[in-house]
C-alpha positions in Angstrom: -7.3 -13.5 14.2 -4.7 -10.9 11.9 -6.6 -9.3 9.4 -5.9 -6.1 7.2 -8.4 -4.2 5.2 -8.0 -1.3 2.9 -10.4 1.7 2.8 -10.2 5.0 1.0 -10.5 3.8 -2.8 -12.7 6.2 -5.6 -13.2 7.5 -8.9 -11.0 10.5 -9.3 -9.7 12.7 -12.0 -6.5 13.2 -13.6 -4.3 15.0 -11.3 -6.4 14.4 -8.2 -5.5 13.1 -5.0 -6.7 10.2 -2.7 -5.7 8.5 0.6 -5.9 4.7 0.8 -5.6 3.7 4.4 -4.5 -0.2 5.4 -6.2 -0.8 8.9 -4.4 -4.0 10.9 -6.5 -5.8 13.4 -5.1 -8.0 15.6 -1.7 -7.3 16.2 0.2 -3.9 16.0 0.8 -2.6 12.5 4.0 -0.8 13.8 5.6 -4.3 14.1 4.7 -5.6 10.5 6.6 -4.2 6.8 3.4 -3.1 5.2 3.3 -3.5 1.3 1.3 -1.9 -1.3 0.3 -3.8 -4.4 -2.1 -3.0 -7.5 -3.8 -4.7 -10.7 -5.1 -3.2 -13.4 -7.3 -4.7 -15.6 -5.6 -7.0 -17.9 -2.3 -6.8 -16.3 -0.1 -8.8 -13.3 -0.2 -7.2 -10.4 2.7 -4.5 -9.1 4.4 -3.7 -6.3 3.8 0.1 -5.3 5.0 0.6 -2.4 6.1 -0.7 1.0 7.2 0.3 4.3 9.7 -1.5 7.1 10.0 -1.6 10.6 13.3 0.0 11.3 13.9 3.5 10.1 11.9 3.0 8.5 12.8 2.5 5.3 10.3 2.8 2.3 10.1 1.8 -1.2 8.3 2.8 -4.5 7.8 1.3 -7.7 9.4 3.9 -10.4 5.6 4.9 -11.9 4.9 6.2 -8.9 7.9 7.9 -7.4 7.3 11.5 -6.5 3.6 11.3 -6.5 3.0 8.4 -3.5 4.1 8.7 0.1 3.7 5.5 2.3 3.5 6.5 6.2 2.3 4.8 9.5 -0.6 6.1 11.6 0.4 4.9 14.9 -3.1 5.8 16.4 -5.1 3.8 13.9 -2.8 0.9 13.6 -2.4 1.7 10.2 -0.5 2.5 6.7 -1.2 5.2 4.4 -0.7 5.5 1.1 -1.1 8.9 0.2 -1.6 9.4 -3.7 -0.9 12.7 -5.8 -1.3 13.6 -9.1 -3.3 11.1 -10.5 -3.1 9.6 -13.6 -5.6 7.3 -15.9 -2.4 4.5 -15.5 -3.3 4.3 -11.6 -6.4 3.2 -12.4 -6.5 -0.2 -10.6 -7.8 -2.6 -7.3 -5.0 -1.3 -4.7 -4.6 -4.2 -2.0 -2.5 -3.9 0.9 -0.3 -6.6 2.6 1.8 -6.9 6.0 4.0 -9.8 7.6 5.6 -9.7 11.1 9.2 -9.1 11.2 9.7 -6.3 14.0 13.6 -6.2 13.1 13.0 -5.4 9.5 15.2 -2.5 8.5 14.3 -3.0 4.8 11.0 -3.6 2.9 10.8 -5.1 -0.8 8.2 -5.4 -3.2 9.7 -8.4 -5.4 12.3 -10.5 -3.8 10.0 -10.9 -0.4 7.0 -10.9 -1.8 5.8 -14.2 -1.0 6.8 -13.0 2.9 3.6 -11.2 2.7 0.9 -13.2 5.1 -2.0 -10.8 5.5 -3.3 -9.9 1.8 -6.4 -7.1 2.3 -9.9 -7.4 0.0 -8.7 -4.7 -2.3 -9.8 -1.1 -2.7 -11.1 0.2 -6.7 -9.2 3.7 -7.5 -11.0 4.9 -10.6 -8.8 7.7 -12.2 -10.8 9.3 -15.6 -12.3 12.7 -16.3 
């Protein structure tokens, strides 16, 4: 069974830091483009981020350029989203998503969006002082 969970989520203040973590279970993360995706309350959700196979290559909405890194953890068959400088607009529920495609060279967060299988449960980040 392929299943992806996010951990890592917290309240925060502005211009803090946190680490959300997407964990893959049952197949190898390294094989899958790994997306990141938030809502905030009262608004559609966003592409944040994502990462390919190939390269890889990596993505990031403009809001977040600069302050986000996406990266791979090979040895806990998972995707990191690393998040700096915080700001009360981050506040959100931050879900990850993968789909199989170990020739991918490219990752989007709009046009394949519905290429996405494995949707995680979500992970609050609270940003307020």
């Amino acid at each position: 069974q392929y299943h992806v969970g996010e951990s890592g989520g917290g309240l925060v203040q502005p211009g803090g830091s946190l680490r959300l973590s997407c964990e893959a279970s049952g197949f190898n993360v390294d094989y899958a483009v790994v997306g990141w995706f938030r809502q905030a309350p009262g608004k559609e959700q966003e592409g944040v981020s994502c990462i390919s196979v190939r390269g890889p290559a990596t993505m990031y909405a403009d809001s977040v350029k600069g302050r986000f890194t996406i990266s791979r953890d090979g040895a806990k068959n998972a995707v990191s989203l690393q998040m700096n400088s915080l700001k009360p607009e981050d506040t959100a529920i931050y879900y990850c998503a993968a789909y199989w495609d170990p020739s991918a060279a490219e990752c989007t967060l709009v046009r394949d969006k519905e290429r996405y299988r494995f949707w995680g449960q979500g992970a609050r980040v609270s940003v307020s002082s």
